[in-house]
C-alpha positions as CSV (number, residue, x, y, z in Angstrom):
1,X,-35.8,39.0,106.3
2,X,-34.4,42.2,105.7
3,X,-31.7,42.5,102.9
4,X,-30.0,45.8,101.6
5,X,-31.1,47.3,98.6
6,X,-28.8,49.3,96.5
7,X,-30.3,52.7,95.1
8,X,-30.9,50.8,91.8
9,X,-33.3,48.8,94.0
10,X,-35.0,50.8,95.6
11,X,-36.2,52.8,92.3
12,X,-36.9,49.3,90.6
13,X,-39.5,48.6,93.9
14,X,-40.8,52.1,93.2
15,X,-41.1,51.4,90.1
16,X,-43.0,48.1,90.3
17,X,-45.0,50.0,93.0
18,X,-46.2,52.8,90.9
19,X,-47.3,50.5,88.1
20,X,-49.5,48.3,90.1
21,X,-51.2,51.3,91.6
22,X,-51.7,52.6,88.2
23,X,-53.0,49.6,86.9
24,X,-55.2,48.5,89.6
25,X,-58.7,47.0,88.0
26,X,-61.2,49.9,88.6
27,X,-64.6,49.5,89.9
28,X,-67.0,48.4,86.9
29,X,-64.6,48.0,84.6
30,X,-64.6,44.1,83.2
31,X,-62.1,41.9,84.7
32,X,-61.1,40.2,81.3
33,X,-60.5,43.3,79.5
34,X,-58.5,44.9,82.5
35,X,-56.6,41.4,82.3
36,X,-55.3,41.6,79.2
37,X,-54.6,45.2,79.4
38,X,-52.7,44.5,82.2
39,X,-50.4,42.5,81.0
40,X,-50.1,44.3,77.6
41,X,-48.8,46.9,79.6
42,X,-46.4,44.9,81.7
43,X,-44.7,43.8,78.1
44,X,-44.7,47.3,77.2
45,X,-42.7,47.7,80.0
46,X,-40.0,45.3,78.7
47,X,-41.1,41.8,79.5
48,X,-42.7,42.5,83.0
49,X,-45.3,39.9,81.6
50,X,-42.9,36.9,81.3
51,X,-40.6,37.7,84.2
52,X,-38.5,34.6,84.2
53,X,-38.2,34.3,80.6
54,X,-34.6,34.9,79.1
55,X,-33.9,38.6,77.8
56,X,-33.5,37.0,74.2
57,X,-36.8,35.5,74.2
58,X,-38.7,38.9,75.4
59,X,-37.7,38.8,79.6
60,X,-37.0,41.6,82.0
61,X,-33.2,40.0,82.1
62,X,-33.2,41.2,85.9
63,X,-30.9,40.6,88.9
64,X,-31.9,38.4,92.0
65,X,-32.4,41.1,93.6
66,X,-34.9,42.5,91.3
67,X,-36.5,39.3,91.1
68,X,-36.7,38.9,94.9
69,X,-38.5,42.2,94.5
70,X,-41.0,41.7,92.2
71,X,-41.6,38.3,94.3
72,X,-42.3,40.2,97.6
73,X,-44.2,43.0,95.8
74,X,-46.7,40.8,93.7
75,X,-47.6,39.1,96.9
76,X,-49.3,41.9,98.5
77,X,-51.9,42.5,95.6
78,X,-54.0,41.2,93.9
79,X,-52.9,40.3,90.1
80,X,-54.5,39.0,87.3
81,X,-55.1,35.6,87.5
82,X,-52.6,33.7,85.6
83,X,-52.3,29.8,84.7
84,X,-48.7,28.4,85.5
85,X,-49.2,25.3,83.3
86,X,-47.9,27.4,79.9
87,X,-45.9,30.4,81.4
88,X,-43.4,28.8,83.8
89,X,-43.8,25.1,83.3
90,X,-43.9,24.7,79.2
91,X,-42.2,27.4,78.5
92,X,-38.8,26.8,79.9
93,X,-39.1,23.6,78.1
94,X,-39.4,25.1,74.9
95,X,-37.1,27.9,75.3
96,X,-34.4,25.4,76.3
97,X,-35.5,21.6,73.8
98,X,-37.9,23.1,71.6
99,X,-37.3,23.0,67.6
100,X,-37.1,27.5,66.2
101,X,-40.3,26.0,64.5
102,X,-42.3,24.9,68.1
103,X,-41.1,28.3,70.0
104,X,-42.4,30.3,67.1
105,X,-45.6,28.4,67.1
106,X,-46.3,28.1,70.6
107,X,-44.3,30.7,72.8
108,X,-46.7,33.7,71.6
109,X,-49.7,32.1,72.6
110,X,-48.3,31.3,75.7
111,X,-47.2,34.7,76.1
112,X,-50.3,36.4,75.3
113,X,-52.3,34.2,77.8
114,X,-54.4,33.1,74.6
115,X,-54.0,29.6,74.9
116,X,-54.5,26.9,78.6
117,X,-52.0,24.3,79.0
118,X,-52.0,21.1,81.2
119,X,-49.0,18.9,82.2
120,X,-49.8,15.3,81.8
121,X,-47.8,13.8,83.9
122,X,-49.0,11.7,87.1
123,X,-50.8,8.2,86.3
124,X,-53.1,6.1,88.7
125,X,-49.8,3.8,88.9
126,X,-47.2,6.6,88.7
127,X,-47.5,9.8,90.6
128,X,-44.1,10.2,92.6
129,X,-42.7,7.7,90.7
130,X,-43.1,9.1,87.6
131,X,-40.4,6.8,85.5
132,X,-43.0,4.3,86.3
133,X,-45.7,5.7,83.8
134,X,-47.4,3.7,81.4
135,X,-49.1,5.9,78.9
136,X,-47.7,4.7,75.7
137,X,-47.1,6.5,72.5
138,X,-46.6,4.4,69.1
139,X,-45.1,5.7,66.3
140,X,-47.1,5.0,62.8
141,X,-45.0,2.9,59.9
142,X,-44.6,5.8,58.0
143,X,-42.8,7.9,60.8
144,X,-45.4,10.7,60.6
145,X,-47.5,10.6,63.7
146,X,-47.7,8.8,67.2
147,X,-51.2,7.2,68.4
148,X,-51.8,7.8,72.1
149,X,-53.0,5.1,74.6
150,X,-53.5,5.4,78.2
151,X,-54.6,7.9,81.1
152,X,-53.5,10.3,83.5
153,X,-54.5,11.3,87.0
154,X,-54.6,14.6,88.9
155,X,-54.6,16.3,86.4
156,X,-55.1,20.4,87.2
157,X,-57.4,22.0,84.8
158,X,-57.3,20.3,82.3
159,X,-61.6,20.2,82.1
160,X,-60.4,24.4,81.0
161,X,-57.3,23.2,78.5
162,X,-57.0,24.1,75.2
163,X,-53.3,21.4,74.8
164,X,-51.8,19.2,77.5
165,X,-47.8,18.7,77.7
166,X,-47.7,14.8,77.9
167,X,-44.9,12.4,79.1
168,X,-45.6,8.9,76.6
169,X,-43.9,5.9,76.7
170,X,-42.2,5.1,73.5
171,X,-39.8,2.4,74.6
172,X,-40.0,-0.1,77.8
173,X,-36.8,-2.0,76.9
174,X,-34.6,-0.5,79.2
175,X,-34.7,1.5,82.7
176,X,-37.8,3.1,82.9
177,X,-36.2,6.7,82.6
178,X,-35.6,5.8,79.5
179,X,-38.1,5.6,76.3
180,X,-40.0,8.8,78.0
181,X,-41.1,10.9,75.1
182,X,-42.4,14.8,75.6
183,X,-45.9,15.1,73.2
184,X,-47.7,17.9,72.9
185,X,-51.5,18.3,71.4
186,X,-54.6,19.7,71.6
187,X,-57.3,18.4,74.5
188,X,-60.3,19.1,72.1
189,X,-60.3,16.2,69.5
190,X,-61.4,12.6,69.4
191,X,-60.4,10.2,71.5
192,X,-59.6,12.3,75.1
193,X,-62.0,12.2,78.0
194,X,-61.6,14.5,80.9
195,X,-63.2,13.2,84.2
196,X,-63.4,15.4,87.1
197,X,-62.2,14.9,91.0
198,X,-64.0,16.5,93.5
199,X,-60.5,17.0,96.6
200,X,-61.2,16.9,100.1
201,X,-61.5,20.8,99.9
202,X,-64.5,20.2,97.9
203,X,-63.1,22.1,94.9
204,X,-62.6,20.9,91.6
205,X,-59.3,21.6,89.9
206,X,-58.0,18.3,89.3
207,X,-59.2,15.3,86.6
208,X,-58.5,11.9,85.3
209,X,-57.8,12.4,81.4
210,X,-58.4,9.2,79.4
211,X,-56.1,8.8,75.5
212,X,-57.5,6.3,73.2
213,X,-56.2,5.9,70.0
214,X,-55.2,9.7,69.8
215,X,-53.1,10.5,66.9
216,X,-50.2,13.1,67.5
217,X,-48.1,14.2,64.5
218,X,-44.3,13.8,65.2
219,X,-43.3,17.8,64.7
220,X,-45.6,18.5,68.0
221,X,-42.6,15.7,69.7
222,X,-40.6,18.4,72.0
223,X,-36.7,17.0,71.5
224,X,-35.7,13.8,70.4
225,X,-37.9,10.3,71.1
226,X,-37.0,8.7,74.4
227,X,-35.1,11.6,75.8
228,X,-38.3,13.2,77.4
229,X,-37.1,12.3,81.4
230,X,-34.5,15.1,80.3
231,X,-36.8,17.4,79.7
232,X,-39.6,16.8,82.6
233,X,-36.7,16.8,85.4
234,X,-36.3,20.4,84.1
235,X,-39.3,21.2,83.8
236,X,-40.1,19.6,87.8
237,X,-37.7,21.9,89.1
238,X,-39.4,25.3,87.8
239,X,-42.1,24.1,89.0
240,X,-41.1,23.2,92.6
241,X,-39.8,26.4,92.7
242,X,-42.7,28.0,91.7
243,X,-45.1,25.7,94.2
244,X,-42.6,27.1,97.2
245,X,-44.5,30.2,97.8
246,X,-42.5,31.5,100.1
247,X,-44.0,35.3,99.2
248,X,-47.6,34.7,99.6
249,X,-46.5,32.9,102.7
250,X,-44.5,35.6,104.2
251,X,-48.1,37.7,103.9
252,X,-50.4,34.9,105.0
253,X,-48.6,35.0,107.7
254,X,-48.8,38.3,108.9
255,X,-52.1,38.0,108.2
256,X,-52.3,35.3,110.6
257,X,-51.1,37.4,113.3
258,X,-53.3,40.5,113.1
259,X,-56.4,37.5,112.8
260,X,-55.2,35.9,116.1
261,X,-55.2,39.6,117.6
262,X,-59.1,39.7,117.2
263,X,-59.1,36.2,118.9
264,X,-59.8,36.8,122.9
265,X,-57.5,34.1,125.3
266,X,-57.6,35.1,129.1
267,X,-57.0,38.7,129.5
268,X,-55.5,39.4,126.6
269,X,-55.5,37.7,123.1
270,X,-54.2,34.6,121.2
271,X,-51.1,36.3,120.0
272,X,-50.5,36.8,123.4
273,X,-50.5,32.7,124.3
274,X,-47.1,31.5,125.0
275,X,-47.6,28.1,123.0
276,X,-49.4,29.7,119.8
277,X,-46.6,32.8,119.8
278,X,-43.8,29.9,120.2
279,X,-45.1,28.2,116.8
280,X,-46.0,31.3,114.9
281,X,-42.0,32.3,115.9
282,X,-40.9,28.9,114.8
283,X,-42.7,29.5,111.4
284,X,-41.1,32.8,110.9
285,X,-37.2,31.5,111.7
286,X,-38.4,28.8,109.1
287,X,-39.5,31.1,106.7
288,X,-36.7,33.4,106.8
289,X,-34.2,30.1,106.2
290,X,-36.1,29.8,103.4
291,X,-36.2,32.9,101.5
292,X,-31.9,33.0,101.9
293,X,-32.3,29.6,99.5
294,X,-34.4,30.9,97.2
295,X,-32.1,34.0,97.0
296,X,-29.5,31.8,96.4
297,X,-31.5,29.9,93.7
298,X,-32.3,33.4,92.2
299,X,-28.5,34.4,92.1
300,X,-27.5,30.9,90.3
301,X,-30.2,30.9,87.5
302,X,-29.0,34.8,87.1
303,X,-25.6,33.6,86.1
304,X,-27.0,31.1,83.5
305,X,-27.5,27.8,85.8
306,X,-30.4,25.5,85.8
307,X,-32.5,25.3,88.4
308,X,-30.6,22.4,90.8
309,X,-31.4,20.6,94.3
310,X,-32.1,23.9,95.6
311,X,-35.7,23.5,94.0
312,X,-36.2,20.6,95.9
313,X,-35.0,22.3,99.4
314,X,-37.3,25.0,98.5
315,X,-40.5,22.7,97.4
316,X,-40.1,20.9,100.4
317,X,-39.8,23.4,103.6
318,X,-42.2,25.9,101.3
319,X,-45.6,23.8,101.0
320,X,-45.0,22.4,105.1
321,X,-44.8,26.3,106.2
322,X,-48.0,26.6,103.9
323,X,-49.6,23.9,105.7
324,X,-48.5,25.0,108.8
325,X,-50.2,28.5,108.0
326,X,-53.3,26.7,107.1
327,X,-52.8,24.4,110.1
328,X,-52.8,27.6,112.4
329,X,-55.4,29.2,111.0
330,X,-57.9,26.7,111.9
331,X,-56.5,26.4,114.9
332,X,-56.7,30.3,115.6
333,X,-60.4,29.5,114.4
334,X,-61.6,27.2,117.5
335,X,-64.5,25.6,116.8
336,X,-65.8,28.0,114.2
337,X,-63.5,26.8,112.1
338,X,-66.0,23.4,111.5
339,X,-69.0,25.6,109.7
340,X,-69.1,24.9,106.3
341,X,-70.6,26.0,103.3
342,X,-71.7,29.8,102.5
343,X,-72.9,30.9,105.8
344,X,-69.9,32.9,108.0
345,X,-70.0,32.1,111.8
346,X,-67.8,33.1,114.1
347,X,-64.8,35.0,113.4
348,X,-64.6,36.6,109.8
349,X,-61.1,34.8,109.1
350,X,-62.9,31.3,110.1
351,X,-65.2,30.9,107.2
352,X,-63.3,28.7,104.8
353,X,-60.4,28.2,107.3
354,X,-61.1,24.3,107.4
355,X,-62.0,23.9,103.5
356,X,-58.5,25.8,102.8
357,X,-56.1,23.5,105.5
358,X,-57.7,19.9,104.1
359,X,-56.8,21.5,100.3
360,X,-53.9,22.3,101.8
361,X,-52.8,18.2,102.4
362,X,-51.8,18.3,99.0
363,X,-49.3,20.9,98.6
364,X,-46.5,17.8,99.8
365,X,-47.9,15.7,97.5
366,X,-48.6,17.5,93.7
367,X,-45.0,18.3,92.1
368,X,-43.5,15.3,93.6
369,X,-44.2,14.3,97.0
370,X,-41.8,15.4,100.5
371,X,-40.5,12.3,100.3
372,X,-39.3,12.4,96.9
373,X,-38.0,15.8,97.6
374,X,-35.9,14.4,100.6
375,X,-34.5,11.5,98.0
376,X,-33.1,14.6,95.5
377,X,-31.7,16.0,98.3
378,X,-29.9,13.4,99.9
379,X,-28.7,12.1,96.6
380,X,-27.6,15.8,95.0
381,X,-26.7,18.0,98.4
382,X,-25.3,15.2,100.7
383,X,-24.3,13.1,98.5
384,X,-25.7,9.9,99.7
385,X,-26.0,6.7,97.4
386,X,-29.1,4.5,97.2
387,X,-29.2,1.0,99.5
388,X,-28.1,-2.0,96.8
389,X,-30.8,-3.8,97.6
């Protein structure tokens, strides 16, 4: 995709350009303290830390194009790790149901990457369809605290969580998007038990959390009781639209290309196989489509919009072309891409190639699945209404 920058633009990407190189980690020097450095010095330069936080609430207040930028920039280096569960997820939240009290209390931590959030959210009975959850939250006689009972599922990180942002059930009188209610507490206290999954990758990011009899006082209740499906569709959409990718994608895939290079085929190389060109060209036209939408997406939430549909659109064609990637690589691998473990064999690219495409089948799944993604879409962009029976 090539779009025209303005001179504006191009100092901004010079800009951005310069500061990584200045603030690249330097050999020796300890990763956590050249973490928080870092991103001391991205505030400094006026909310480069939080880029997609409002100006009033310490962002960059940048244009789309700027944002598109910083996007395409950050995904050629390597940046200090940072947790999305707090920053782009909880944050919004806050910024846009949160009581002056709750954005005071928590938006610092958040900001200062002191504190690890999880989103409790999925349950054994309810992971795409979330209004089904079952997790219920009781509020004491005296008004003053709810008591927590119930457990969620595929849960990321939250063995490393210092506060999980929970939907409860507080009423089940009515439709089930109603009665949801947005809680917030700490993971370490009485009553919570966190219970690892190993994924088909063989890595462990995800956990069953258990709640029994968890108490919850009533000012850490984002909003108002029972209005919490609000606040989660909100939430959803930053978070498809952060689970797209599309950057990271764009370089994964040239990296694909210079890997099937060193991949001999006949008399020349892979790259030079009609059939593996033809899909590597069908992922690029796909990719391209892509990045105009989240453009577009960038432009609306630069005039004040929410994030709409768009989300979706972008959630669902960005983690296929990420499986698709993932799918290639393995397939650029041959049959070195079945060694496992520690040991490389084969070509350098292979080692890890299968573990990464079988993590990989859950990109359509975590942050609602394709086919709930195709649902929004046909209800919000085409317009179509749901069967009657």
């Amino acid at each position: 995709m090539d779009i025209e920058l303005s001179t504006e633009d191009l100092a901004f990407r010079e800009d951005v350009r310069q500061f990584f190189g200045e603030n690249e980690i330097k050999p020796g020097e300890d990763y956590m303290t050249w973490r928080i450095n870092w991103f001391e010095k991205a505030r400094e330069k006026g909310g480069w830390d939080v880029p997609k936080w409002p100006v009033e609430f310490g962002g960059p207040g940048w244009t789309p194009t700027q944002h598109y930028i910083w996007e395409q920039e950050t995904a050629r280096i390597d940046l200090p790790f940072d947790l999305p569960f707090g920053l782009g997820m909880l944050a919004p939240v806050l910024i846009a149901y949160g009581s002056k009290e709750q954005q005071e209390r928590f938006l610092p931590d958040i900001r200062a990457r002191k504190v690890n959030w999880c989103q409790g959210y999925s349950e054994p009975g309810a992971g795409s369809d979330l209004a089904n959850l079952k997790t219920k939250a009781e509020l004491s006689e005296d008004g003053t605290f709810y008591t927590v009972n119930g457990s969620k599922i595929w849960t990321s990180l939250a063995h490393i969580a210092d506060w999980i942002f929970c939907l409860t059930r507080t009423d089940d009188s009515g439709i089930k998007q109603q009665g949801v209610t947005f809680l917030l507490f700490p993971m370490k206290q009485e009553g919570i038990e966190v219970r690892p999954i190993i994924t088909l990758g063989g890595t462990h990011t995800v956990n069953t959390v258990h709640f029994t009899d968890v108490k919850v006082p009533v000012e850490n209740r984002v909003g108002e009781e029972g209005q919490g499906w609000t606040y989660a569709k909100g939430l959803l959409q930053h978070e498809r639209t952060g689970l797209a990718g599309l950057s990271k994608s764009l370089v994964a895939l040239e990296a694909l290309k210079e890997q099937a290079q060193t991949v001999p085929r006949g008399n020349g190389t892979l790259m030079d196989d009609p059939g593996f060109k033809a899909k590597v060209a069908e992922l690029e036209i796909d990719l391209m489509a892509s990045e105009y939408t989240e453009l577009r997406s960038l432009a609306s939430a630069a005039a004040g919009a929410a994030p709409g549909p768009e989300s979706s659109i972008l959630k669902l064609k960005g983690t296929e072309i990420q499986q698709r990637i993932q799918k290639l690589t393995v397939e650029a691998s041959g049959i070195y891409a079945a060694a496992w473990g520690d040991q490389q064999v084969g070509f350098p690219f292979a080692k890890g190639g299968m573990g990464g495409y079988l993590s990989s089948r859950a990109y359509t799944i975590y942050g609602g699945a394709s086919e709930v993604q195709r649902d929004v879409i046909a209800k919000n962009v085409l317009g179509l209404k749901r069967s009657g029976k």
